[in-house]
mmCIF file of the N, C-alpha and C atoms, coordinates in Angstrom:
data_MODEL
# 
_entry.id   MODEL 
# 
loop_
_atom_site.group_PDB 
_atom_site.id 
_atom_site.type_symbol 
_atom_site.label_atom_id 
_atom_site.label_alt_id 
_atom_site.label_comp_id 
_atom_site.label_asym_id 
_atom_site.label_entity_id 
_atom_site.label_seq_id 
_atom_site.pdbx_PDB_ins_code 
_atom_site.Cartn_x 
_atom_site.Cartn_y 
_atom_site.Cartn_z 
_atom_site.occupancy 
_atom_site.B_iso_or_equiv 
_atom_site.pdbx_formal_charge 
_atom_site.auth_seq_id 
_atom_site.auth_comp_id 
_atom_site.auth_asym_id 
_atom_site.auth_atom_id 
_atom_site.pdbx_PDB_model_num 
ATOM 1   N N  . UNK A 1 1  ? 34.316  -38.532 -18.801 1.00 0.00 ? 1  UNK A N  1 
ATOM 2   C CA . UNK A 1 1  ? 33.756  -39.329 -19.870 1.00 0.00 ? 1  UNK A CA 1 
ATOM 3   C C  . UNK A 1 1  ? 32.329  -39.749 -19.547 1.00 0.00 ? 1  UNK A C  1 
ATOM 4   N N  . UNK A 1 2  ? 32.382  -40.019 -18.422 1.00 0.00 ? 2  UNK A N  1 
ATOM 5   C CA . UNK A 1 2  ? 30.548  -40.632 -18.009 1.00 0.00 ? 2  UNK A CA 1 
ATOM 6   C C  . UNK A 1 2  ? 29.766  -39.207 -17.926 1.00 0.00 ? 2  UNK A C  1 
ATOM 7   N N  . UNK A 1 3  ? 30.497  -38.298 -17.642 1.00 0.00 ? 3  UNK A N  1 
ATOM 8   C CA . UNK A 1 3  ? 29.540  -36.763 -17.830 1.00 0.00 ? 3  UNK A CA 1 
ATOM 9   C C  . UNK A 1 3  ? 28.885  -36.710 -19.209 1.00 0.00 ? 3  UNK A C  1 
ATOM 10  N N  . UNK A 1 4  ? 30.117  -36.844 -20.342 1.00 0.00 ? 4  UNK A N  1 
ATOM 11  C CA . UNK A 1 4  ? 29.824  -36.511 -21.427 1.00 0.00 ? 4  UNK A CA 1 
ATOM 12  C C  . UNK A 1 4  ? 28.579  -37.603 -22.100 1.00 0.00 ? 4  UNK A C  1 
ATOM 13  N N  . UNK A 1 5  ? 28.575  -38.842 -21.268 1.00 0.00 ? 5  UNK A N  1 
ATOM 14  C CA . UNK A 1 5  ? 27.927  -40.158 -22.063 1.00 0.00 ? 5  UNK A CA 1 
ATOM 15  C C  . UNK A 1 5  ? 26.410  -39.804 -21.269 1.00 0.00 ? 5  UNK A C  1 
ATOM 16  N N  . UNK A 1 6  ? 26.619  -38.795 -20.354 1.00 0.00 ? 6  UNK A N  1 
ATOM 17  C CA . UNK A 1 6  ? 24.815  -39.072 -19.580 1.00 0.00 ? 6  UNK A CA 1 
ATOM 18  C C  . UNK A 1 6  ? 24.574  -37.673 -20.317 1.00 0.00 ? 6  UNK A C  1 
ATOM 19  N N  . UNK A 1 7  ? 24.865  -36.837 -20.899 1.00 0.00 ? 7  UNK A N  1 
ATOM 20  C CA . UNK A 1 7  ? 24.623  -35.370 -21.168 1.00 0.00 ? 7  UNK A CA 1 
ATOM 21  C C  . UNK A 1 7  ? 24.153  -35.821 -22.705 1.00 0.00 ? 7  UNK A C  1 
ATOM 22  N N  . UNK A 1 8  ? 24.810  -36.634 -23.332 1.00 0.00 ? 8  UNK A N  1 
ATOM 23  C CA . UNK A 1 8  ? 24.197  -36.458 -24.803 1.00 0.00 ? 8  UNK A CA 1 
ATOM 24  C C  . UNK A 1 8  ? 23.083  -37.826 -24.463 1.00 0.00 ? 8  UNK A C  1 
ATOM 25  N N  . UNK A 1 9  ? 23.489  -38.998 -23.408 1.00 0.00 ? 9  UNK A N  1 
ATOM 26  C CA . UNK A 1 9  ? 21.784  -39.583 -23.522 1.00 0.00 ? 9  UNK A CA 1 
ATOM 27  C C  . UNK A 1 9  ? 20.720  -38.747 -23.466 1.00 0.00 ? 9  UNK A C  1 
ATOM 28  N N  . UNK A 1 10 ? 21.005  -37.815 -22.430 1.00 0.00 ? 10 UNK A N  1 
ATOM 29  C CA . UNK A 1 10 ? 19.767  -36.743 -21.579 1.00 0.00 ? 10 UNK A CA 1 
ATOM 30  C C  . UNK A 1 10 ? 19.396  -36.078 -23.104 1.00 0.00 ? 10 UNK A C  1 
ATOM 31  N N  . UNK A 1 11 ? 20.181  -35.567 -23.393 1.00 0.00 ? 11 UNK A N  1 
ATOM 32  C CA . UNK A 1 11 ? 19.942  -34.795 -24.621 1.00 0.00 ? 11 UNK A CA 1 
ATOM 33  C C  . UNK A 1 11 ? 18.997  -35.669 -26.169 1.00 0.00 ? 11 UNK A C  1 
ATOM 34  N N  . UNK A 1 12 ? 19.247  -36.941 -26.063 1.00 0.00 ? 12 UNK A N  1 
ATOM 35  C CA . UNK A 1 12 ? 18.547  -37.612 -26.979 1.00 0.00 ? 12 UNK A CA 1 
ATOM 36  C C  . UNK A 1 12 ? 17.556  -37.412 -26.903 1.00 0.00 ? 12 UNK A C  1 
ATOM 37  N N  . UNK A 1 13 ? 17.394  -38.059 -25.632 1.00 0.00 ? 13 UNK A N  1 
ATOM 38  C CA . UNK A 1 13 ? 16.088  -38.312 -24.604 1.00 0.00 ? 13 UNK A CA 1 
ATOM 39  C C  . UNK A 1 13 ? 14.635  -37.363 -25.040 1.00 0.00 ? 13 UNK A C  1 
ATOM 40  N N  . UNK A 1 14 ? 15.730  -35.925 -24.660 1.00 0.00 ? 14 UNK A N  1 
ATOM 41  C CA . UNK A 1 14 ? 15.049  -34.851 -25.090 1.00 0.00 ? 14 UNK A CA 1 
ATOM 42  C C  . UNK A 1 14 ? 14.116  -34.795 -26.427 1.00 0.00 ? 14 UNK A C  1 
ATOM 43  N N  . UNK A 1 15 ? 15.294  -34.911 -27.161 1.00 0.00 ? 15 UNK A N  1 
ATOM 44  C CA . UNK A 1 15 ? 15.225  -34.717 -28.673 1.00 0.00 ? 15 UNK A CA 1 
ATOM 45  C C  . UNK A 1 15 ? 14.142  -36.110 -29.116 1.00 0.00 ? 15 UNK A C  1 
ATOM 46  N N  . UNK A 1 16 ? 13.844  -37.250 -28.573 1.00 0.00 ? 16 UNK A N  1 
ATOM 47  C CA . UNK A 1 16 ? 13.001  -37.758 -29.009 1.00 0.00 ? 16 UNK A CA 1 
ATOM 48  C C  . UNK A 1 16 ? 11.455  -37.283 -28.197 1.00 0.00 ? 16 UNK A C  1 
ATOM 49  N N  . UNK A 1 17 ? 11.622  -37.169 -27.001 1.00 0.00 ? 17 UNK A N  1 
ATOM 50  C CA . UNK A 1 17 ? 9.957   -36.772 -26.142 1.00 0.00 ? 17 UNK A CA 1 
ATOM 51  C C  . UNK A 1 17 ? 10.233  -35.360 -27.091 1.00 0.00 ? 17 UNK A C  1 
ATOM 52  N N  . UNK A 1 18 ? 10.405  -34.305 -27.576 1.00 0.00 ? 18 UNK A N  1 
ATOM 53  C CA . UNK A 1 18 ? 10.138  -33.151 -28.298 1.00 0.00 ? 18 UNK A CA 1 
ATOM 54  C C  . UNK A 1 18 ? 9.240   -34.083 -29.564 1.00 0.00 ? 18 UNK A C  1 
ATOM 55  N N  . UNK A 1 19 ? 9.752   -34.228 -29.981 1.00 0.00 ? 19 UNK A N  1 
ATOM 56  C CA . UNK A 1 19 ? 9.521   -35.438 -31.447 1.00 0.00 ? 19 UNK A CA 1 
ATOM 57  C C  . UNK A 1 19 ? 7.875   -35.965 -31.508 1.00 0.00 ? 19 UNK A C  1 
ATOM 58  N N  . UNK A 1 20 ? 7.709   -36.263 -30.039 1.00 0.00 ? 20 UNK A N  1 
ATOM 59  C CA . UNK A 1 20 ? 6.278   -37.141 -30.230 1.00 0.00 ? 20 UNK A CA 1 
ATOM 60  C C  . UNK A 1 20 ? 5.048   -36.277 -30.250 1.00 0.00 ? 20 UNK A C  1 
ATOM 61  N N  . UNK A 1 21 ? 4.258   -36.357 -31.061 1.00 0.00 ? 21 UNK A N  1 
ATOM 62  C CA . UNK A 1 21 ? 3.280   -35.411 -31.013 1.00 0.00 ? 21 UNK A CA 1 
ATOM 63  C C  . UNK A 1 21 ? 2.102   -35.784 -29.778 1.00 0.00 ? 21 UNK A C  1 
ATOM 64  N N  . UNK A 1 22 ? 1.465   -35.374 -29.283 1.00 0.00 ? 22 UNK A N  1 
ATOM 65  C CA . UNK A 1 22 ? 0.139   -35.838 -28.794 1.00 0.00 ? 22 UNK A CA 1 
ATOM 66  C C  . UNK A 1 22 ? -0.643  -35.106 -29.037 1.00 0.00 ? 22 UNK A C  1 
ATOM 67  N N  . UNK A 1 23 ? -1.887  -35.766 -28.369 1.00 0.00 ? 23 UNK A N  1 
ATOM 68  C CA . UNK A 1 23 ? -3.306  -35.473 -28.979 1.00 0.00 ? 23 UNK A CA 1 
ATOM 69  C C  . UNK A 1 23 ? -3.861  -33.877 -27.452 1.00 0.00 ? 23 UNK A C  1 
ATOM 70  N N  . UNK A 1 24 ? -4.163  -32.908 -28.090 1.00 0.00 ? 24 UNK A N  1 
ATOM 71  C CA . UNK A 1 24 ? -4.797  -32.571 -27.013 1.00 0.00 ? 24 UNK A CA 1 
ATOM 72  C C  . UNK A 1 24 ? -5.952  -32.994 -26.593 1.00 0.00 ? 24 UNK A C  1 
ATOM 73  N N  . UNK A 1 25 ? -6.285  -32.969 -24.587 1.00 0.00 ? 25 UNK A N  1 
ATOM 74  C CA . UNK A 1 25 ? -7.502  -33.459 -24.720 1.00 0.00 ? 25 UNK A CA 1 
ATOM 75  C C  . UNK A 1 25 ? -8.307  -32.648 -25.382 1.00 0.00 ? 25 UNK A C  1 
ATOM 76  N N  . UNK A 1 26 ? -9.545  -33.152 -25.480 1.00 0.00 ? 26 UNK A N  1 
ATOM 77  C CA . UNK A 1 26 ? -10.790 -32.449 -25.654 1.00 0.00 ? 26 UNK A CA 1 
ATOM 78  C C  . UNK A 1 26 ? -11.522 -31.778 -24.776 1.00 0.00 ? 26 UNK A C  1 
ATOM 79  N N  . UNK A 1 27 ? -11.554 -30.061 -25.047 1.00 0.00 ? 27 UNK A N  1 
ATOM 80  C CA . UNK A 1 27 ? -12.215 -29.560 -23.944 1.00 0.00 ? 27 UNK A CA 1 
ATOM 81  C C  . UNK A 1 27 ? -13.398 -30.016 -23.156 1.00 0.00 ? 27 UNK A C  1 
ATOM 82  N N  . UNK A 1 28 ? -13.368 -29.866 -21.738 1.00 0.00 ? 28 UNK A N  1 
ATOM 83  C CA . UNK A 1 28 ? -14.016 -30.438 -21.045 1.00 0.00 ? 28 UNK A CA 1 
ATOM 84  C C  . UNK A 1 28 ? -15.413 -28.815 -20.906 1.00 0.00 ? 28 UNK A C  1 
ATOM 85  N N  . UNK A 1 29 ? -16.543 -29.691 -20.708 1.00 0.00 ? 29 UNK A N  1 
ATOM 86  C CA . UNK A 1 29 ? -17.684 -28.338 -20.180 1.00 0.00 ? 29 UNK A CA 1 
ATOM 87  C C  . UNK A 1 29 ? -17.361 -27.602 -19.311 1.00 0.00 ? 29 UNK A C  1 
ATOM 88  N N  . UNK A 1 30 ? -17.329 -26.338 -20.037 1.00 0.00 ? 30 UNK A N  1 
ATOM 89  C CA . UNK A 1 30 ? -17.767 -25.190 -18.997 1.00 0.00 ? 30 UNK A CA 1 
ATOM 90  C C  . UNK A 1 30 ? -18.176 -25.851 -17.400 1.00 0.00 ? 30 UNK A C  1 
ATOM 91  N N  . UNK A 1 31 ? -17.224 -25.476 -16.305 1.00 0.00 ? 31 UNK A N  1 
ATOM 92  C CA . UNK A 1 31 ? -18.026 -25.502 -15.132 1.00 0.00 ? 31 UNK A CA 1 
ATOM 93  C C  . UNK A 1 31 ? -19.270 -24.282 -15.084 1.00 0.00 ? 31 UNK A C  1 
ATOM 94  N N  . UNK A 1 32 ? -20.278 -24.905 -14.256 1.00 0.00 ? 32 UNK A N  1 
ATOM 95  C CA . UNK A 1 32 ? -20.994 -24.301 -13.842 1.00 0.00 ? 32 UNK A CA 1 
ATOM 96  C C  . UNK A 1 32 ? -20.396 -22.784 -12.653 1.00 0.00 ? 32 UNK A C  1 
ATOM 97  N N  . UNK A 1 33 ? -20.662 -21.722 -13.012 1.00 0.00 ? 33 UNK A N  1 
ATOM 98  C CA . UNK A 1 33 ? -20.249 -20.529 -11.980 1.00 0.00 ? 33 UNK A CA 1 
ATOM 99  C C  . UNK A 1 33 ? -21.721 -20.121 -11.367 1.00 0.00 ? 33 UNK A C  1 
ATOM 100 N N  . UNK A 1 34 ? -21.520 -18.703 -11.403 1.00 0.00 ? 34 UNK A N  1 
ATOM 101 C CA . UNK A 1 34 ? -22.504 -17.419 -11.078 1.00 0.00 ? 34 UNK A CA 1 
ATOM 102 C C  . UNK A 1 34 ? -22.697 -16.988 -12.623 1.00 0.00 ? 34 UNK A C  1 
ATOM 103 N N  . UNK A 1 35 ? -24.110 -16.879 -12.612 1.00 0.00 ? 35 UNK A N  1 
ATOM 104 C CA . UNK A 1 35 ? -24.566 -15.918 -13.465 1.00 0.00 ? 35 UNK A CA 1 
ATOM 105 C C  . UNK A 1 35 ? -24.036 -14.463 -14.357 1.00 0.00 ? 35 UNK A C  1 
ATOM 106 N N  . UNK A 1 36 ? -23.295 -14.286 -13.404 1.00 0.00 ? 36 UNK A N  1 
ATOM 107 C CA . UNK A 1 36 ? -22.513 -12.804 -13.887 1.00 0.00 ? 36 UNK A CA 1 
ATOM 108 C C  . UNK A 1 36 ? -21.324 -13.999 -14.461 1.00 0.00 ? 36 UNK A C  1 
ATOM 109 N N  . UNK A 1 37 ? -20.379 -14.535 -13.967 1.00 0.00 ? 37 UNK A N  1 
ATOM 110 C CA . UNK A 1 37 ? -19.526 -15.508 -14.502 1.00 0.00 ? 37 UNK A CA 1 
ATOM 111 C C  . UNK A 1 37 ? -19.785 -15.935 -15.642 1.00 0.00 ? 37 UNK A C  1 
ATOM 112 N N  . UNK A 1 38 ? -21.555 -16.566 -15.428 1.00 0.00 ? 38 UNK A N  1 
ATOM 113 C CA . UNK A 1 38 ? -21.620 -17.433 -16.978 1.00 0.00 ? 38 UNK A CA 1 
ATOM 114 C C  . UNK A 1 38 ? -21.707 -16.542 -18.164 1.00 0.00 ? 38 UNK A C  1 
ATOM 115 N N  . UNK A 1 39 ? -22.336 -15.738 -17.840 1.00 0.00 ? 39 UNK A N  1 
ATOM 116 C CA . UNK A 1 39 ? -22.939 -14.457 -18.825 1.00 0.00 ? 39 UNK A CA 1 
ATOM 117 C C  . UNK A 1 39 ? -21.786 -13.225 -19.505 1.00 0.00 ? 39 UNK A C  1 
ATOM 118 N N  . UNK A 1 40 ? -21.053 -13.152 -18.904 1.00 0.00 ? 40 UNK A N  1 
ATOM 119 C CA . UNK A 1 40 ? -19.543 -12.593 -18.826 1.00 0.00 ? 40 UNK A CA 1 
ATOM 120 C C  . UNK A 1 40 ? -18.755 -13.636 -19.875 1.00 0.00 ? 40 UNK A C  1 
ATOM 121 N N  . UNK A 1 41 ? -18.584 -15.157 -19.686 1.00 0.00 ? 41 UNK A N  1 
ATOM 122 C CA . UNK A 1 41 ? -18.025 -15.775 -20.753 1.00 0.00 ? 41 UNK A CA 1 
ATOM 123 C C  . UNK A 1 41 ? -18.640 -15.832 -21.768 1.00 0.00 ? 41 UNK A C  1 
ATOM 124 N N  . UNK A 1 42 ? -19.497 -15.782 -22.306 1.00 0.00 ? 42 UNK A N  1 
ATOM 125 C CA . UNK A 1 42 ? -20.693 -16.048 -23.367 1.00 0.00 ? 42 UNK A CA 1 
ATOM 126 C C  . UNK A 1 42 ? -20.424 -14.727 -24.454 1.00 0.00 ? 42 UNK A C  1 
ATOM 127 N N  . UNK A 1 43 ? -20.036 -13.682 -23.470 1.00 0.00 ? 43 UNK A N  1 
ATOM 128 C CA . UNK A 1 43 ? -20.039 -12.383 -24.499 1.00 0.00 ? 43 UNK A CA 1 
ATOM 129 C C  . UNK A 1 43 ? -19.191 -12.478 -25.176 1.00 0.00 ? 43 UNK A C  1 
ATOM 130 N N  . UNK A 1 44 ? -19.387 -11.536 -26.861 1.00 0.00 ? 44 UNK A N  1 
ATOM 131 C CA . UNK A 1 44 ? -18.561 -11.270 -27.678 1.00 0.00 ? 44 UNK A CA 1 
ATOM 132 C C  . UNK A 1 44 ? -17.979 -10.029 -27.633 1.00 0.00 ? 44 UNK A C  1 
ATOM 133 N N  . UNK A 1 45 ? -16.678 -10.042 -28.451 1.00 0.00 ? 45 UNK A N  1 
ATOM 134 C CA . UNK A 1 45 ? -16.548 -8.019  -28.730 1.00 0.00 ? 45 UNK A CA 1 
ATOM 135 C C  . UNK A 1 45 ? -17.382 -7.737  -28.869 1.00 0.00 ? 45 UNK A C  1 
ATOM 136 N N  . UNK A 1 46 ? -18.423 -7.875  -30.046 1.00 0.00 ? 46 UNK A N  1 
ATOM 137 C CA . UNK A 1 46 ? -19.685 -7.165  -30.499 1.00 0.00 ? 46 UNK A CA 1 
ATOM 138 C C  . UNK A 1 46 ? -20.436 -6.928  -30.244 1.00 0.00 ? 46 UNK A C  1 
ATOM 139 N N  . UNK A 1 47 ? -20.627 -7.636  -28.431 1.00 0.00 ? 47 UNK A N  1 
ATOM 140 C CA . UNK A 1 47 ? -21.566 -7.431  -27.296 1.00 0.00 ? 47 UNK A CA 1 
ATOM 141 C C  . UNK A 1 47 ? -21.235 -6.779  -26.153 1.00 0.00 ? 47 UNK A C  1 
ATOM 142 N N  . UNK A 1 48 ? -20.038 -6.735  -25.968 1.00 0.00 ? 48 UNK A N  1 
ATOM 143 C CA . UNK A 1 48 ? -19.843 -5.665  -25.237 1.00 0.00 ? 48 UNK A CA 1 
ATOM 144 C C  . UNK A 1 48 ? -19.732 -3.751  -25.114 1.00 0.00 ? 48 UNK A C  1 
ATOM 145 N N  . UNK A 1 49 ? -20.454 -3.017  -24.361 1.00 0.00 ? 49 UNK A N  1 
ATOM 146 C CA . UNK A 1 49 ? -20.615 -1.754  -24.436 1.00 0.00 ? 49 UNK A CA 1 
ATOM 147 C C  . UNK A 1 49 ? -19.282 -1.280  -24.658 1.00 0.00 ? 49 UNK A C  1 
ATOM 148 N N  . UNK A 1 50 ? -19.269 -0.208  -25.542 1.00 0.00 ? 50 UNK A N  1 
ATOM 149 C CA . UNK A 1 50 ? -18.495 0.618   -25.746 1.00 0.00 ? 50 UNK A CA 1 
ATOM 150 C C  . UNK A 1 50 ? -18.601 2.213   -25.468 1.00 0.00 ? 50 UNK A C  1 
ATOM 151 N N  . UNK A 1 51 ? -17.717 2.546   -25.079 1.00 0.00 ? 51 UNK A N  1 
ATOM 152 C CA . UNK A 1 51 ? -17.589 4.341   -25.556 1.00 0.00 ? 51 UNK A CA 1 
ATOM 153 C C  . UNK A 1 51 ? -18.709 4.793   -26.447 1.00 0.00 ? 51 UNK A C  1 
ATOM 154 N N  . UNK A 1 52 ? -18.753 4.855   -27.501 1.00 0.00 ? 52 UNK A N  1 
ATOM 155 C CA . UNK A 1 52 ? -19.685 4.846   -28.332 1.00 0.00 ? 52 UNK A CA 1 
ATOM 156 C C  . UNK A 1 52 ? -21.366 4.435   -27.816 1.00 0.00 ? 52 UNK A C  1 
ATOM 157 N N  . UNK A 1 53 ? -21.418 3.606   -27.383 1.00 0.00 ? 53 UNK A N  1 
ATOM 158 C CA . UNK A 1 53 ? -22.920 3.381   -27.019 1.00 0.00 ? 53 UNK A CA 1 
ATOM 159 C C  . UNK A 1 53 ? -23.592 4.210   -25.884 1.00 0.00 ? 53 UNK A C  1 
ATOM 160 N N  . UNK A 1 54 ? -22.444 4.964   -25.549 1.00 0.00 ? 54 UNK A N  1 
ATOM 161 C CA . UNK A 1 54 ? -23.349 5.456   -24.196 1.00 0.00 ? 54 UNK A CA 1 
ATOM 162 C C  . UNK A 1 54 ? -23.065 7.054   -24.727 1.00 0.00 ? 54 UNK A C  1 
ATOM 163 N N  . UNK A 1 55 ? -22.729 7.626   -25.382 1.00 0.00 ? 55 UNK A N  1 
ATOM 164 C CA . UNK A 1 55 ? -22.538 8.796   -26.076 1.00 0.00 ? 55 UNK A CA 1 
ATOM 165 C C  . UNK A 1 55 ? -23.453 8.984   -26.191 1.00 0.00 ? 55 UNK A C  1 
ATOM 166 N N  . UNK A 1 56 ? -24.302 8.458   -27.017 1.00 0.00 ? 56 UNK A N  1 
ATOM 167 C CA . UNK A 1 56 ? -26.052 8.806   -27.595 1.00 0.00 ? 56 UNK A CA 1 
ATOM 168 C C  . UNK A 1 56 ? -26.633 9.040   -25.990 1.00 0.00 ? 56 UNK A C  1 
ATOM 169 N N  . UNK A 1 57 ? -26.796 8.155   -25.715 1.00 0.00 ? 57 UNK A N  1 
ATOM 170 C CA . UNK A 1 57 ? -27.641 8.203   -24.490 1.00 0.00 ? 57 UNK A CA 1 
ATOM 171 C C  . UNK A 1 57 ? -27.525 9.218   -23.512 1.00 0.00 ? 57 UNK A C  1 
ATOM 172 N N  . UNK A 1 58 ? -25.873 9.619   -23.445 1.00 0.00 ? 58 UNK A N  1 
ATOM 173 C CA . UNK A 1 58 ? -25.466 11.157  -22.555 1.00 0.00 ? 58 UNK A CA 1 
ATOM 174 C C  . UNK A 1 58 ? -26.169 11.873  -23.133 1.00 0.00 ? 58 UNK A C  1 
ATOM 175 N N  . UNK A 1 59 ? -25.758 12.028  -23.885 1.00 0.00 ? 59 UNK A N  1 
ATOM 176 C CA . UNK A 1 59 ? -25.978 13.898  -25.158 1.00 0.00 ? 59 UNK A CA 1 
ATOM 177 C C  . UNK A 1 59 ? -27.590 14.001  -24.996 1.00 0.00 ? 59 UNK A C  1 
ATOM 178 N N  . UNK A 1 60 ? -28.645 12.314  -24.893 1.00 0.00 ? 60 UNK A N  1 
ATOM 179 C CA . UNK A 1 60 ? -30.201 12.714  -24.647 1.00 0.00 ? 60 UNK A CA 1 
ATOM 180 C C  . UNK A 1 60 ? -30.206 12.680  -23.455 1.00 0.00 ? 60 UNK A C  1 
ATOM 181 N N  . UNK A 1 61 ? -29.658 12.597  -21.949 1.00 0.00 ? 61 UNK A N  1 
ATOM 182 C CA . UNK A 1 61 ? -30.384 12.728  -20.693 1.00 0.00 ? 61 UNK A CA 1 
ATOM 183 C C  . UNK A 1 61 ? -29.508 14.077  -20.625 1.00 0.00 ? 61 UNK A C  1 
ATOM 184 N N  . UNK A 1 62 ? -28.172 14.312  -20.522 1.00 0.00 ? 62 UNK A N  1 
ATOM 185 C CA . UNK A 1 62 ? -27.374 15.756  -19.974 1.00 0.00 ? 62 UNK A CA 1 
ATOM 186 C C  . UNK A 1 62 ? -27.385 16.784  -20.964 1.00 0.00 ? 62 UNK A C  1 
ATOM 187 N N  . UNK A 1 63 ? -28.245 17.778  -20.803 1.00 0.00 ? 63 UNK A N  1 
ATOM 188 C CA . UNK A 1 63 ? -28.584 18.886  -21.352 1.00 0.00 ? 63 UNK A CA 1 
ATOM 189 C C  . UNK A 1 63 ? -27.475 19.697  -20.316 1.00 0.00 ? 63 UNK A C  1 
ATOM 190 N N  . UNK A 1 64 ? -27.493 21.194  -20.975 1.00 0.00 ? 64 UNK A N  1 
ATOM 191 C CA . UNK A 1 64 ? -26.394 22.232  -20.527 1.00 0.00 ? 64 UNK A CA 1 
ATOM 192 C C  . UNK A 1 64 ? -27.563 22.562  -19.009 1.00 0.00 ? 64 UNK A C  1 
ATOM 193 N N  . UNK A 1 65 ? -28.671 22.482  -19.022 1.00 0.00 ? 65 UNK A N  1 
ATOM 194 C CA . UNK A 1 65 ? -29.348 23.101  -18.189 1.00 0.00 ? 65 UNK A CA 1 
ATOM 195 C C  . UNK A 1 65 ? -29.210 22.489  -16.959 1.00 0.00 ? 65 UNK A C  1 
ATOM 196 N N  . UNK A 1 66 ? -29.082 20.803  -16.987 1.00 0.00 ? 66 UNK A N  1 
ATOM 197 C CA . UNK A 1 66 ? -29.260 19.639  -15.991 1.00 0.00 ? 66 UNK A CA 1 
ATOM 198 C C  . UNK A 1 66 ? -27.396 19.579  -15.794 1.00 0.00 ? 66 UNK A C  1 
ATOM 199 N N  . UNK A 1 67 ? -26.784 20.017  -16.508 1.00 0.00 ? 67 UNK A N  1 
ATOM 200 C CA . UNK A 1 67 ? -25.096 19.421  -16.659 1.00 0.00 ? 67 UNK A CA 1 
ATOM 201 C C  . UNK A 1 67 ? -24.548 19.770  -14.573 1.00 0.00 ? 67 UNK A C  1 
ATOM 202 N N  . UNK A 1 68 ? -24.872 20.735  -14.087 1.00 0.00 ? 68 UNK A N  1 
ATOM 203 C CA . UNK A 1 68 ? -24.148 20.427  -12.955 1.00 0.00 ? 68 UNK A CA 1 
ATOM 204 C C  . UNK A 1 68 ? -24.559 19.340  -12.056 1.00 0.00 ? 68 UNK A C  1 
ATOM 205 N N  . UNK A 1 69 ? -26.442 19.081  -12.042 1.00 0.00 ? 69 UNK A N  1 
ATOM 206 C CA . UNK A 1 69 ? -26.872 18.410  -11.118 1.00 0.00 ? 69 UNK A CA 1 
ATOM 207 C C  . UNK A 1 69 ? -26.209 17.120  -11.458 1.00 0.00 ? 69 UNK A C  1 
ATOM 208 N N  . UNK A 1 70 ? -26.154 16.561  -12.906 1.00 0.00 ? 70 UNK A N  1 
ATOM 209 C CA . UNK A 1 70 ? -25.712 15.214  -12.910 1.00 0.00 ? 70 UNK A CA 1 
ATOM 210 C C  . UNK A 1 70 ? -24.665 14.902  -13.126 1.00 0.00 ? 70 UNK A C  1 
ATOM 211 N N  . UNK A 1 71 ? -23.441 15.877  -12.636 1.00 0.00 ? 71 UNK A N  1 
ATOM 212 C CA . UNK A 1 71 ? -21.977 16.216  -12.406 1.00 0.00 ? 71 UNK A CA 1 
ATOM 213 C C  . UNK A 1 71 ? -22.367 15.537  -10.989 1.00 0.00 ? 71 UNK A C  1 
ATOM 214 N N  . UNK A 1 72 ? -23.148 16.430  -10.100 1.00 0.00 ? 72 UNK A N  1 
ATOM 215 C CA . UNK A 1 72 ? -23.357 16.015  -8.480  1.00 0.00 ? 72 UNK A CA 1 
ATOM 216 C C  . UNK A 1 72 ? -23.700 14.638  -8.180  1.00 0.00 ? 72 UNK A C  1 
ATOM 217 N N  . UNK A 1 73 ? -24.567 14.532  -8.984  1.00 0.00 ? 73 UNK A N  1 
ATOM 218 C CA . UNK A 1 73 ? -25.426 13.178  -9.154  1.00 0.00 ? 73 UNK A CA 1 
ATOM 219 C C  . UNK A 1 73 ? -24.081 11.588  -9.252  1.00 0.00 ? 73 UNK A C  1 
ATOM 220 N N  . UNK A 1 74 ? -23.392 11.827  -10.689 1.00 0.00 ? 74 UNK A N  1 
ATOM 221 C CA . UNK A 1 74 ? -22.116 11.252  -10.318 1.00 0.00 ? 74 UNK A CA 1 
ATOM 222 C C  . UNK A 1 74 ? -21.604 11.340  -9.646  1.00 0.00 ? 74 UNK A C  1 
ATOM 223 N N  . UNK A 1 75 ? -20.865 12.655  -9.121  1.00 0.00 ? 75 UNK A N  1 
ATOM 224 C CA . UNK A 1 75 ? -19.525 12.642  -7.553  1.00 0.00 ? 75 UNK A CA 1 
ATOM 225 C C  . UNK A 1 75 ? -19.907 11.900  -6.747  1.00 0.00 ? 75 UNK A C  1 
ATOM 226 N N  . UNK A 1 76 ? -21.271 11.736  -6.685  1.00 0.00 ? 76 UNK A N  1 
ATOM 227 C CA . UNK A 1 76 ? -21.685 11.422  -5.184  1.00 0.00 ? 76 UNK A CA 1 
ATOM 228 C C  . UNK A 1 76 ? -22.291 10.093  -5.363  1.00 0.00 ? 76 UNK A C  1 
ATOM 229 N N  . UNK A 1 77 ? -22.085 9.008   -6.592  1.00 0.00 ? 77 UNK A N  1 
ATOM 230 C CA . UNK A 1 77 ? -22.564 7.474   -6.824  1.00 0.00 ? 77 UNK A CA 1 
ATOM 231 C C  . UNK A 1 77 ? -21.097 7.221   -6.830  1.00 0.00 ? 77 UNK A C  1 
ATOM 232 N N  . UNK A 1 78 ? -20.150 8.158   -7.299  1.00 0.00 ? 78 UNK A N  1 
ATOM 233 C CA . UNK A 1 78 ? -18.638 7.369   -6.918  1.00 0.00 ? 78 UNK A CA 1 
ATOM 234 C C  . UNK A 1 78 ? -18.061 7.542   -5.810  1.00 0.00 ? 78 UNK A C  1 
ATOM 235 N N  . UNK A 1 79 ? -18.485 8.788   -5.049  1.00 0.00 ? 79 UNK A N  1 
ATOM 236 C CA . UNK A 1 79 ? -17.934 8.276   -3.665  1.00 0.00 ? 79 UNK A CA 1 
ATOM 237 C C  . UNK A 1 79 ? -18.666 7.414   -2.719  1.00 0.00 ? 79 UNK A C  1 
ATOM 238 N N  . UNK A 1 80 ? -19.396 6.493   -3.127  1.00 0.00 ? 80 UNK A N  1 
ATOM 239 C CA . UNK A 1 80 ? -19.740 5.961   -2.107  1.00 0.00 ? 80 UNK A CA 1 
ATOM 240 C C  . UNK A 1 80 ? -19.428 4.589   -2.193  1.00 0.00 ? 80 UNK A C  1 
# 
């Protein structure tokens, strides 16, 4: 009987702290980071590079004539 009488207090309990609304705080400022940090949060989708943006720019530096050297040119900035 005292199980059943502390299980539905607990349970009130519940059912009223669910009930109360509060206020969220109010965001606090941005800490200060690193530059790459701050500059990194600041961006939008619409600012960040895509697939697309660097397409143009391939197709004008890698010609069929230059295509192996800057095949080499890459292998060898990613292995290092």
């Amino acid at each position: 009987m005292k199980s059943t009488a502390l299980i539905l207090g607990a349970l009130a309990l519940l059912l009223v702290a669910c009930e109360q609304k509060t206020e969220a705080p109010a965001p606090s400022a941005p800490a200060k980071g690193t530059g790459a940090v701050a500059a990194a949060g600041t961006e939008t989708a619409d600012d960040l590079a895509t697939e697309e943006d660097f397409e143009e720019e391939a197709a004008k530096e890698i010609t069929a004539d230059n295509l192996e050297a800057e095949l080499d040119r890459l292998e060898k900035e990613i292995g290092q």
